[in-house]
Structure formats: C-alpha cells, structure tokens
Residue, then its C-alpha position, 0 to 999 in steps of 0.5 A: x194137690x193144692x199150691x199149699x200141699x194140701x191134698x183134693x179130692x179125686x174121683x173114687x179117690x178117698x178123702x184124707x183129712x189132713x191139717x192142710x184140708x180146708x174145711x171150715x166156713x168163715x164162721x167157725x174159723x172166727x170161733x176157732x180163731x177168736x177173731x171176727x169173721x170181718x177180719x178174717x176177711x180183712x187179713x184175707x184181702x191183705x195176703x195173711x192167711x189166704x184160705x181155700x175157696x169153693x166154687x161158689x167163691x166161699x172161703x174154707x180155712x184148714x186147721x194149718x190157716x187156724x193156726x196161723x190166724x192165732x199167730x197173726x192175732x198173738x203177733x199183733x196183740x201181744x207183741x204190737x207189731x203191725x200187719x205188714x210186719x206180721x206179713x213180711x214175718x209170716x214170708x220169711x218163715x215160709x221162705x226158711x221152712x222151704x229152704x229147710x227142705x232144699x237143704x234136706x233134699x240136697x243133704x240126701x242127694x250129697x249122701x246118695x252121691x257120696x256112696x255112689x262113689x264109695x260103691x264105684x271105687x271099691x268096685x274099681x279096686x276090686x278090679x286091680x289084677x294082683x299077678x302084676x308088680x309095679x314096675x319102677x324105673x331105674x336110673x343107669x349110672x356109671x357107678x361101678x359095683x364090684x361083687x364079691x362072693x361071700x366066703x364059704x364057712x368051711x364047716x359046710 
C-alpha cells in the first residue's frame, strides 16, 4: 500500500485499479485537468497535490489527484482564494476526512463494547442461584405483641 491507500503492485499479485492508482503521465493529467503541465508541477512543488513518481523520478497522477487539481483550479478561479489558502483548505478536508474515520472506528468499538457488556451481565444474571431468598435484617425491639388467637366460628 501506498502513504495514500492506494494499493501496489506485488509479485504475482493482481493489478487493482482503483481511484488512488497512479497511472497517468504529467501530460494526460494536464488534459484531464485543463491545466498546464508547468502548473501541474508548480502545484507540485508547493504540496497541492503530490503524485506518485516512478523509478525514473517521473510523476504519475491517480484519477483521485485529477480531481483534486480541478478543485484546486475551481477554488482559485471561481472563488479567488489564493494558493496557500487552497492549501490549508485542501489539509483541513484531509484532517476532517480522517477524523471521520476515527469517529467511525470509535463508534464500532463503543458499540462492540456496549454489547460485550450486555452479553457479561446477562450471563451474570443467568448465573443468580433462584433457591435463595434475600435475606433482610430485622431490628429487635422492645415492643411487646400480644397474640391473640382468633375465635373459632362455631359452624365448623
């Protein structure tokens, strides 16, 4: 796996194309994009969008970096903001889409606990012996109690 959870290519391992799989040259990913390859390497340089790079030290764009270049381009054309503002934008989202997945991952271990729990205390329940009566403490007084038998009913 790649920093960016893009998958590589093993040894008798199956090439999987995902979205994160870099794959196009600096040229195509300028026609993808509608940008120039100059600032495809400017925005490089700069920490935009940071493509994969070959052994020969060539750069290779994922369709996920495509993407990201046209938000770049549409952040700074349509609504004017600046590169280093695209920038601290574009580390917030990451930081957000990464917390998301804490927040998921926390939610499913809160739950597997929760259960985990109601499983423990059932069982403990379940272990309670029922030929036991609780037994509670009374309090001797000095109260006197006088019985007195009830009369028969003389029809029996």
């Amino acid at each position: 796996m790649d920093g960016r959870g893009g998958r590589r290519r093993g040894v008798g391992a199956a090439y999987e194309l995902t979205e994160e799989t870099p794959v196009y040259v600096i040229s195509v990913a300028a026609q993808l994009s509608g940008l120039h390859p100059q600032t495809l390497r400017q925005y490089d340089r700069l920490g935009l969008v940071s493509p994969d790079r070959t052994a020969g030290r060539g750069r290779r764009y994922s369709a996920r970096d495509i993407e990201l270049l046209r938000e770049v381009q549409r952040l700074s054309q349509d609504e004017g903001i600046n590169l280093a503002g695209i920038k601290r934008i574009i580390e917030l989202e990451q930081q957000v889409s990464a917390l998301r997945a804490k927040v998921a991952e926390l939610s499913a271990a809160v739950e597997g606990a929760a259960a985990a729990m109601q499983q423990r205390e059932a069982q403990v329940h379940a272990s309670y012996r029922r030929d036991l009566v609780p037994y509670e403490d009374v309090r001797q007084s000095s109260a006197l109690v006088v019985w007195r038998p009830k009369p028969r009913d003389p029809r029996q």
